[in-house]
Legacy VTK file of the C-alpha trace (Angstrom):
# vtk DataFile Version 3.0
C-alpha trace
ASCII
DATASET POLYDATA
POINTS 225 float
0.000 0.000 0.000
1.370 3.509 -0.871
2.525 4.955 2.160
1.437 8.597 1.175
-2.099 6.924 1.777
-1.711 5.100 4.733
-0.546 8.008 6.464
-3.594 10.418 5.106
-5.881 8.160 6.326
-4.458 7.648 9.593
-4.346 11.611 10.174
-8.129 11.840 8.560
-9.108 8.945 11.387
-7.247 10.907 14.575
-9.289 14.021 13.139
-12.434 12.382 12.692
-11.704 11.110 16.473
-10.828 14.664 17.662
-13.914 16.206 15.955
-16.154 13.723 16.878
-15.532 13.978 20.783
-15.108 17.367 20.427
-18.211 18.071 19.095
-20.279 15.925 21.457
-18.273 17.611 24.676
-18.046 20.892 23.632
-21.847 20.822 22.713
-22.421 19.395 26.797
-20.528 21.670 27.917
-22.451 24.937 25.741
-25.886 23.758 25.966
-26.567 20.943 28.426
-27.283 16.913 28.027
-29.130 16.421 24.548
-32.426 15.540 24.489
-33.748 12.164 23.689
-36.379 9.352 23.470
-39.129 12.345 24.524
-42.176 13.681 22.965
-42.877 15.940 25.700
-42.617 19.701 23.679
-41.522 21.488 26.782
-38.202 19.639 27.207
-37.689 19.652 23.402
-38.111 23.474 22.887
-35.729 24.374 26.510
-33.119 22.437 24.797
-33.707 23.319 21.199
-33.763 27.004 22.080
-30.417 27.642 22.069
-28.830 28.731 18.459
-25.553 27.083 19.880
-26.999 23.551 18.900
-27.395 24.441 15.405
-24.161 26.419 14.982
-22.304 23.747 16.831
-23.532 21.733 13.645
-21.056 23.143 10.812
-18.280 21.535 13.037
-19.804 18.074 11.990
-20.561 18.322 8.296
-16.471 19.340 8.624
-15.531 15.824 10.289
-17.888 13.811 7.311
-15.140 14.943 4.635
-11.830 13.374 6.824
-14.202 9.719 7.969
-14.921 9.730 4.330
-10.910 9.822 3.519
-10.125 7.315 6.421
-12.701 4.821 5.325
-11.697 4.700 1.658
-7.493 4.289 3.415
-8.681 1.706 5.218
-10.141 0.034 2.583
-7.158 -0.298 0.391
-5.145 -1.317 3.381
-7.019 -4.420 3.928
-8.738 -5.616 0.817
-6.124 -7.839 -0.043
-8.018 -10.763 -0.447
-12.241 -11.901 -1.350
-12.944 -12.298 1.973
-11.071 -8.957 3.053
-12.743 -7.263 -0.037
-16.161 -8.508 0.588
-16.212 -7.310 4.394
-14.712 -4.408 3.682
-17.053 -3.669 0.645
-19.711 -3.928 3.241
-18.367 -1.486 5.442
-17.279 0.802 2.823
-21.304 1.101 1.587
-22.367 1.050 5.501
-20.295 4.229 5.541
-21.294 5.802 2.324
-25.085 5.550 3.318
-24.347 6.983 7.404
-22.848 10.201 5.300
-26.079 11.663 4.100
-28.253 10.400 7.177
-25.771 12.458 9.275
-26.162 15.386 6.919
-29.585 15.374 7.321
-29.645 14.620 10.868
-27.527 17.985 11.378
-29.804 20.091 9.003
-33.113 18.585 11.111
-31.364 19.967 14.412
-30.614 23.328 12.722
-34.458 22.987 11.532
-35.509 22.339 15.042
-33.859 25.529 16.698
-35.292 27.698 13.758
-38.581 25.901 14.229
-38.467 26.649 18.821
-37.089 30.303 18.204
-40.308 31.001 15.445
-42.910 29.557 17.740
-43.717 26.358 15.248
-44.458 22.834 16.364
-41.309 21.527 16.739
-42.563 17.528 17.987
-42.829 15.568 14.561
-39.248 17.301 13.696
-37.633 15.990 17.192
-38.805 12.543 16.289
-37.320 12.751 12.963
-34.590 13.517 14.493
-34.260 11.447 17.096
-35.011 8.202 15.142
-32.774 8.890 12.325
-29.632 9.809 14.262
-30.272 7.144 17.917
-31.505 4.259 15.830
-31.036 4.404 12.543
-27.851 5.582 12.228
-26.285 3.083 14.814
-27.062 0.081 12.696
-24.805 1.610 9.920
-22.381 2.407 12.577
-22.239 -1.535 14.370
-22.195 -2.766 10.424
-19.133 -1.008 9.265
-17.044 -1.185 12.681
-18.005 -4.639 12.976
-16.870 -5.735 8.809
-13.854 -3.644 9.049
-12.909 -5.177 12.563
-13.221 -8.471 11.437
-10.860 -7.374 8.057
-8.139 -6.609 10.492
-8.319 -10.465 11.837
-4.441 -11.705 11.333
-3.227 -8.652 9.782
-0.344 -7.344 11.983
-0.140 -3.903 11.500
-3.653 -3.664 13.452
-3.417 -3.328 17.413
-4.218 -6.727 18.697
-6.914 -5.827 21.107
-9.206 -4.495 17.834
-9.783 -8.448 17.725
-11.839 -7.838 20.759
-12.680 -4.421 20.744
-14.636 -4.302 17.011
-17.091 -6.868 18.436
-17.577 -5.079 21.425
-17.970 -2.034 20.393
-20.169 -3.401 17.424
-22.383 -5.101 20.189
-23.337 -1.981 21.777
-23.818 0.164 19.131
-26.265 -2.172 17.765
-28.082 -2.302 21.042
-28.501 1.570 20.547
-30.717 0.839 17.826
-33.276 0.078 20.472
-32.691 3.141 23.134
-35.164 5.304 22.250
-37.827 2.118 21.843
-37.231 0.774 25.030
-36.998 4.106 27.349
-32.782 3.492 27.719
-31.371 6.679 29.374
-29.224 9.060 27.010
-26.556 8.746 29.415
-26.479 4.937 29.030
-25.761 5.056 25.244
-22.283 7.047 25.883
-19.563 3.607 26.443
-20.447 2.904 22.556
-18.965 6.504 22.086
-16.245 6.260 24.174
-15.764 2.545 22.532
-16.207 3.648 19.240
-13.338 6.711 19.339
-11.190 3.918 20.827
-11.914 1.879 17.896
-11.616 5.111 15.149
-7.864 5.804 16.922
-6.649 1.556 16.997
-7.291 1.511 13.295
-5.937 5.023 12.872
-2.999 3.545 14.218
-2.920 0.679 12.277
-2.794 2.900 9.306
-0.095 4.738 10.497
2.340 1.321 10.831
1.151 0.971 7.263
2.592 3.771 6.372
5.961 3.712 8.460
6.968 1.206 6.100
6.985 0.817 2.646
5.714 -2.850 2.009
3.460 -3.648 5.361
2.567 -7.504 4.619
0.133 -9.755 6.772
2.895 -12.302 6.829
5.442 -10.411 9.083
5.186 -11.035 12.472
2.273 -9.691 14.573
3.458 -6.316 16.029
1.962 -5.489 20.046
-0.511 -3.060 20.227
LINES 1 226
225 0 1 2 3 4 5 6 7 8 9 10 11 12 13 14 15 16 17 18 19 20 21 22 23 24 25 26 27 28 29 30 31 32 33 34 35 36 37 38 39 40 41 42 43 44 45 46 47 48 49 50 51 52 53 54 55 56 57 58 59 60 61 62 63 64 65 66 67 68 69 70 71 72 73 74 75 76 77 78 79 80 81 82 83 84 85 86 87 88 89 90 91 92 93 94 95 96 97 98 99 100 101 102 103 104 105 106 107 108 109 110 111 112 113 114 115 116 117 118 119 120 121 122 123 124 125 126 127 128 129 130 131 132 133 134 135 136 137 138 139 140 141 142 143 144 145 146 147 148 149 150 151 152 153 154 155 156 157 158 159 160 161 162 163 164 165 166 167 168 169 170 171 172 173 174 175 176 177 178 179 180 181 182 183 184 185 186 187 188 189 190 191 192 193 194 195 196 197 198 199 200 201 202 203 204 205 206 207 208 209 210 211 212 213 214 215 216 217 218 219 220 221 222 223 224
């Protein structure tokens, strides 16, 4: 693999890890916890009444372009076989289709401060929202971590606890799916965040030992993590 792409793609992953976190903690910190898995129009409109959540937005349609350039890196580093290509096909569409939904979940949030601030019903937006970005999106989100994780099987650039960690972190993301369905607290969603930045900085890294060499093969020895 070139090395002028490994190394791209690791960068665009610590990025997307950087801007991902950063958006979720500096949005905390501005506006309070997000609201979630609620109808009830009071709650909706005291949180959706501050222009901070839809500024904070331009920040992620920013990260999309740098996932998008790590996904497509990690890709070529690991589709070196049908079985490689085939998972890694799958997580490479998984990927392309989260793109849009978060591009539309981030315009919906913008629409639901403009929609609080002007006095309009705001409910049928929130629920949108809500379904689209803490259901939906997670099954896109367990499906690519999940195919890309088990890519990396036996290829020893690749920190050896993603052999554990991709399942794991698949596991609860897909149990997200269900949150707002079964009344799980916000709160209770946030170790598949914390599991999922792990997992976006181990491949990162993986990447990156790619690129410190010029011909990376999955028959040198297994390096530690």
């Amino acid at each position: 693999m070139d090395r002028t792409v490994a190394r791209v793609g690791a960068w665009a992953g610590w990025i997307g890890v950087i801007g991902i976190l950063g958006y979720h903690l500096a949005l905390v910190a501005l506006a309070g916890q997000r609201v979630s898995g609620t109808v009830d129009e009071v709650t909706i409109r005291a949180y959706y009444g501050q222009t901070i959540v839809a500024v904070a937005g331009v920040e992620q349609f920013l990260v999309l372009v740098p996932v998008a350039a790590f996904a497509v890196a990690l890709r070529q580093a690991l589709a070196d076989s049908p079985l490689r290509r085939f998972l890694t096909g799958v997580a490479l569409v998984a990927i392309v289709a989260e793109l849009p939904a978060i591009m539309a979940e981030i315009a919906a949030q913008a629409g639901l401060v403009a929609a609080t601030q002007a006095g309009e019903p705001v409910v049928g937006l929130f629920r949108f929202w809500d379904v689209l970005y803490n259901s939906g999106v997670y099954v896109l989100e367990s499906t690519w971590v999940l195919a890309f994780g088990l890519a990396m099987r036996g290829v020893p650039a690749f920190p050896r606890f993603m052999a554990w960690l991709s399942p794991l972190a698949a596991l609860l993301l897909a149990v997200n799916v269900f949150a707002i369905w079964v009344g799980i607290p916000d709160m209770a969603t946030l170790p598949s965040a914390f599991l999922l930045s792990a997992w976006l900085g181990g491949a990162s890294l993986g990447l990156w030992r790619f690129g410190a060499s010029a011909s990376v093969s999955v028959m040198e020895p297994a390096l530690t993590a």
